[in-house]
C-alpha positions in Angstrom: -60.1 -24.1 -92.8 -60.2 -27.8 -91.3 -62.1 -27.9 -88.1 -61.4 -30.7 -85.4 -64.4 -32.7 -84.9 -65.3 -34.7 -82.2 -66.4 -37.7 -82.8 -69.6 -39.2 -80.6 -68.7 -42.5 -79.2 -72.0 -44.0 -77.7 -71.6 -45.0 -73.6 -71.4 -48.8 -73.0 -73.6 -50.6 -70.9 -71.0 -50.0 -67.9 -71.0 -46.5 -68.2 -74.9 -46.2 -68.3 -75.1 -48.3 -65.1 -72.5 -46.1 -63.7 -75.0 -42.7 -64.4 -77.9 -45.2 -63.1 -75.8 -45.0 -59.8 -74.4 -41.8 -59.4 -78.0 -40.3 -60.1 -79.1 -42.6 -57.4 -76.8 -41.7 -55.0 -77.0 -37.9 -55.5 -80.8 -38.6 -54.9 -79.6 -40.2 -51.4 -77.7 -37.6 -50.6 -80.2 -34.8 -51.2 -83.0 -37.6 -49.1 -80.6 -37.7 -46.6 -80.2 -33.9 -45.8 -84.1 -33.7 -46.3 -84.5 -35.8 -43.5 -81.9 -33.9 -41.8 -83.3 -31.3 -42.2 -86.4 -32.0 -40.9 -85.4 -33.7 -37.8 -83.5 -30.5 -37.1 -86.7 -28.2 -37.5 -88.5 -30.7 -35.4 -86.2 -30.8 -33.1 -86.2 -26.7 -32.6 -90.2 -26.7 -32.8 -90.6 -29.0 -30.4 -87.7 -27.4 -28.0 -87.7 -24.1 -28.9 -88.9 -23.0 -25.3 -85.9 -24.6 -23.9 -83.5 -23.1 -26.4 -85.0 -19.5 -26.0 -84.4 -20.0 -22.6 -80.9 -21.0 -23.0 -80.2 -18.2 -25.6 -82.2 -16.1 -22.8 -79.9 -17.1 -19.9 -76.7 -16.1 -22.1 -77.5 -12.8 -23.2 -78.6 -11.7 -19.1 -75.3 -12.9 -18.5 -73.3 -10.9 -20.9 -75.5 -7.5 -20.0 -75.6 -8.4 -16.2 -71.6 -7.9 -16.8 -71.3 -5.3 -19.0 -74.1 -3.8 -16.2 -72.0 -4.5 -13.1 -68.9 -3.3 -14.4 -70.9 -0.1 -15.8 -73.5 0.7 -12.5 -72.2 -0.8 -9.9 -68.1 -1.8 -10.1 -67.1 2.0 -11.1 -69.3 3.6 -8.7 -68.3 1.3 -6.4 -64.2 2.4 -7.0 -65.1 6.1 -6.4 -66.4 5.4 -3.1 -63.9 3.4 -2.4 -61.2 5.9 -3.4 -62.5 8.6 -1.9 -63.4 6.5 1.7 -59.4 5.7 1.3 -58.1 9.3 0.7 -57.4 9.4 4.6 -55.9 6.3 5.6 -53.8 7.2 2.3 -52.2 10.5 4.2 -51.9 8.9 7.2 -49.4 6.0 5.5 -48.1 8.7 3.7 -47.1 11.0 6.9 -45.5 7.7 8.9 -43.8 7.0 5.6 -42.1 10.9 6.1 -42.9 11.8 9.5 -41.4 12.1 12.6 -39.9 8.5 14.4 -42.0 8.7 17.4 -45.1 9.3 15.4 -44.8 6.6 12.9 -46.4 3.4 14.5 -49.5 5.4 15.7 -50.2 6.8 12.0 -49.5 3.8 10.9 -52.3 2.0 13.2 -54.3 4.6 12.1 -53.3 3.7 8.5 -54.9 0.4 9.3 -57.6 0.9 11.2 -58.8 4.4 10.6 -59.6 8.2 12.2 -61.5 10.9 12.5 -64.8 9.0 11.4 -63.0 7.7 8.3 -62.0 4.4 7.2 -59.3 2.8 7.4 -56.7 0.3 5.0 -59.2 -2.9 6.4 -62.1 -1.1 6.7 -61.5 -0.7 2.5 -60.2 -4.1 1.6 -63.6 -5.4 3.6 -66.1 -3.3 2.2 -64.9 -2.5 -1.2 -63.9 -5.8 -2.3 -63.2 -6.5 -5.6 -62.0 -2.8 -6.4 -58.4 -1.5 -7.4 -58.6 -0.2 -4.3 -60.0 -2.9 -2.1 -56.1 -4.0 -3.7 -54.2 -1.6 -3.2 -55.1 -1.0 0.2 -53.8 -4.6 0.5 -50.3 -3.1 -0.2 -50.6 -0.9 2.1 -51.9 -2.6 4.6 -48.9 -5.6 4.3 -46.7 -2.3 4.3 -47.8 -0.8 7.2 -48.1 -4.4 9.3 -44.4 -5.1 8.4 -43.2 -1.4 10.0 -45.3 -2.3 12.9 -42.8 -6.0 13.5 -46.7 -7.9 12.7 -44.6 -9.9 10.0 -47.0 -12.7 10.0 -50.0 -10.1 8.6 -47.5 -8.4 6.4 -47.2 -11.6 4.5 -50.8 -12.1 4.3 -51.8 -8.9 3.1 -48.9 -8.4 1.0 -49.3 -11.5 -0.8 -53.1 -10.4 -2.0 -52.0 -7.7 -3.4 -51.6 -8.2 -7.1 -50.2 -5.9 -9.7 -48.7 -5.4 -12.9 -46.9 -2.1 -11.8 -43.4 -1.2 -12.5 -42.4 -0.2 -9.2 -44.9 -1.4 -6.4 -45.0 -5.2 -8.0 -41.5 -5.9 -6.8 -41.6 -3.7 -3.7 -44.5 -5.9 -2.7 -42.5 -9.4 -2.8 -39.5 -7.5 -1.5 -41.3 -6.5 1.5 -42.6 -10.3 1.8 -38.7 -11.1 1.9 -37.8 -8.1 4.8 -40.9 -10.2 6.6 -39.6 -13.6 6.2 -36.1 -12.5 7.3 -37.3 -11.0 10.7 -39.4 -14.3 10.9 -35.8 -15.9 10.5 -36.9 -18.0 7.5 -33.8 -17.2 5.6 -35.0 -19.8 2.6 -38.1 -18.3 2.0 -36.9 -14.7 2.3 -34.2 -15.4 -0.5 -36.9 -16.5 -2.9 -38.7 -13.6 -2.7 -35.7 -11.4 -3.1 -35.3 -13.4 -6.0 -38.4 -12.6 -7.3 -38.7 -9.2 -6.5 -35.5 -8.5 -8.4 -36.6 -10.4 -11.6 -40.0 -9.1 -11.6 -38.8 -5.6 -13.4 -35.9 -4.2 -14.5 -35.0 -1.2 -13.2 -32.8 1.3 -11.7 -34.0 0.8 -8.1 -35.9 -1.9 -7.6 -33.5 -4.8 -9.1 -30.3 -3.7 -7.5 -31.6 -3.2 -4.4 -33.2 -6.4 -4.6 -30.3 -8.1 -5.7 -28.1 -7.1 -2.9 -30.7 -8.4 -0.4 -30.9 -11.6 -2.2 -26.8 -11.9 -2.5 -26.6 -11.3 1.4 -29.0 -14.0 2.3 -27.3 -16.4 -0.3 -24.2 -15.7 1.8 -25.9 -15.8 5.0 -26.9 -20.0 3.6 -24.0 -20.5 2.0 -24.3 -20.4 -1.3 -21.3 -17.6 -2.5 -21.7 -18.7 -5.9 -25.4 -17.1 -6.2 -24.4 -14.3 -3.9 -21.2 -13.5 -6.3 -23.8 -14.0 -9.1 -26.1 -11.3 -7.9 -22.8 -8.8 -7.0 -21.4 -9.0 -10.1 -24.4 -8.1 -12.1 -25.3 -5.0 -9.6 -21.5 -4.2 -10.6 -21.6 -4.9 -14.1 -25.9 -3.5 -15.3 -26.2 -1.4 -12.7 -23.2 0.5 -11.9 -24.7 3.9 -10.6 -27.4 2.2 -8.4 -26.9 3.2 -4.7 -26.0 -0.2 -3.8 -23.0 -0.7 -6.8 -21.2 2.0 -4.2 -20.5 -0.8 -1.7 -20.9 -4.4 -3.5 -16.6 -4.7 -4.1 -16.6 -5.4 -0.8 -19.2 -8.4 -0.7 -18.0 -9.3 -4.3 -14.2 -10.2 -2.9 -16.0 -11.9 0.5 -18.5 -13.8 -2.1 -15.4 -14.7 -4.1 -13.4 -16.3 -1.0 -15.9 -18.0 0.4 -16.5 -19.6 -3.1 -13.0 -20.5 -3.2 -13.0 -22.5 0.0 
């Protein structure tokens, strides 16, 4: 059987020069990270103190943290809840109670009873808590049945959340604030808000409706009719879809003009 063989061509003088070279500059290369190499160890040896201290400093940061949230944040929130279990039921009864009971359980709401604290008393000494928040909902809640509009806004405007239902009462409550404040512009945009935050059955109708009345109230029929319509037409068996043909045909003529 034939076998191919390859036949040896010697190198020329270029090609020898050009190993010459290549060996040489693998030999920089490899004399280069030496050097590297030991400027980097030198470097470390001579500043290793500061760089343990460094490395030091990061980890008492990651375990004071993981410590705070751990020792002193949760222990922190059951005190807090339990020191805001009464000024809790006292919002709670003024929310269902009797008319001429409601501002003085309410005041009590805010400032507390019987030895316990109240919705300040829990924002002051708790915060940084769930609770030091939510008591800021209350607290804007209670200041706005009270006519202290200005407070409302305040403490209603701290209060952050994520929930499905108090979220948007929270910048709808800011809106029924601006409006006694007669500061129609700024009470629309929170409607506005509030009725975009979620969407639900009670909050976005209801929220929409305040918003269409205001936007009549300044003129603008062509967002009110907006907001009308869509109560009509995504919520139909909200409370407020009940009543809205009648602003929807006002909305309509006054867009007309």
């Amino acid at each position: 059987m034939a076998t191919y063989k390859k036949k040896y061509k010697p190198k020329t003088k270029v090609e020898k020069e050009q190993n010459i070279e290549d060996g040489s500059t693998t030999a920089e290369v490899f004399n280069t990270l030496d050097e590297t190499a030991s400027k980097t160890e030198a470097f470390v040896e001579k500043n290793q103190k500061y760089i343990f201290v460094i490395i030091g400093v990061v980890a008492l940061v990651v375990l004071g943290t993981l410590g705070y949230k751990e020792f002193i944040l949760k222990p922190k929130q059951t005190a807090a809840m339990n020191d805001m279990f009464q000024a809790q039921k006292y919002f709670n009864d003024a929310v269902s109670g009797a008319n001429t009971a409601k501002d003085s359980l309410y005041n009590l709401a805010l400032t507390g009873g019987e030895g316990k604290f109240g919705m300040l008393d829990i924002i002051e000494e708790y915060s940084g808590t769930p609770s030091s928040n939510l008591a800021n909902y209350y607290a804007g809640t209670a200041y706005l049945r009270l006519k202290d509009y200005k407070n409302a806004v305040e403490h209603l405007n701290n209060f952050k959340s994520d929930d499905e239902i108090l979220a948007p009462l929270a910048k709808g409550n800011i809106g029924d604030a601006f409006v006694q404040l007669n500061q129609s512009e700024d009470a629309l945009d929170y409607y506005e808000q509030a009725a975009n935050m979620r969407d639900n059955e009670y909050t976005t109708p209801m929220y929409l409706y305040k918003a269409g009345a205001i936007a009549l109230d300044l003129g603008q029929a062509d967002k009110a009719l907006k907001y009308f319509e869509r109560i009509k037409e995504e919520y139909p068996n909200s409370t407020e879809a009940s009543t809205v043909d009648v602003f929807i045909g006002k909305a309509q003529v006054l867009a007309n003009k």
